[in-house]
C-alpha positions, -999 to +999 in steps of 0.1 A: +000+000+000+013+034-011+008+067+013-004+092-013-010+119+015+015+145+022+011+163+055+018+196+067+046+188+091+063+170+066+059+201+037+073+221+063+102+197+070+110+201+032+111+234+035+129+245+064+157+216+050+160+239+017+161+267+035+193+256+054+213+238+027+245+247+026+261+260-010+220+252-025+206+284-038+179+265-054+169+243-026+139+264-021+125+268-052+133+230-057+114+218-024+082+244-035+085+229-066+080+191-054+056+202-031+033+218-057+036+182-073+028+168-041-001+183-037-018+185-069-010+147-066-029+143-037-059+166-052-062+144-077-058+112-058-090+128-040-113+133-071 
């Protein structure tokens, strides 16, 4: 069985990790990228 939900803490865990990378000016944009994914995964997982 796959978990297809994504929560908050876990978003938030991703993000806070980008934000700290060291020598990774992208990590940000990377982790909101994958986490736009994420979601409209989950969203559509829903419908």
């Amino acid at each position: 069985m796959v978990k297809k939900s994504v929560g908050m803490k876990r978003v938030q865990l991703l993000v806070d990790a980008a934000r700290v990378s060291v020598g990774v000016d992208y990590g940000i944009d990377s982790a909101q990228c994958k986490i736009r994914l994420l979601l409209e995964s989950l969203e559509l997982a829903n419908h």
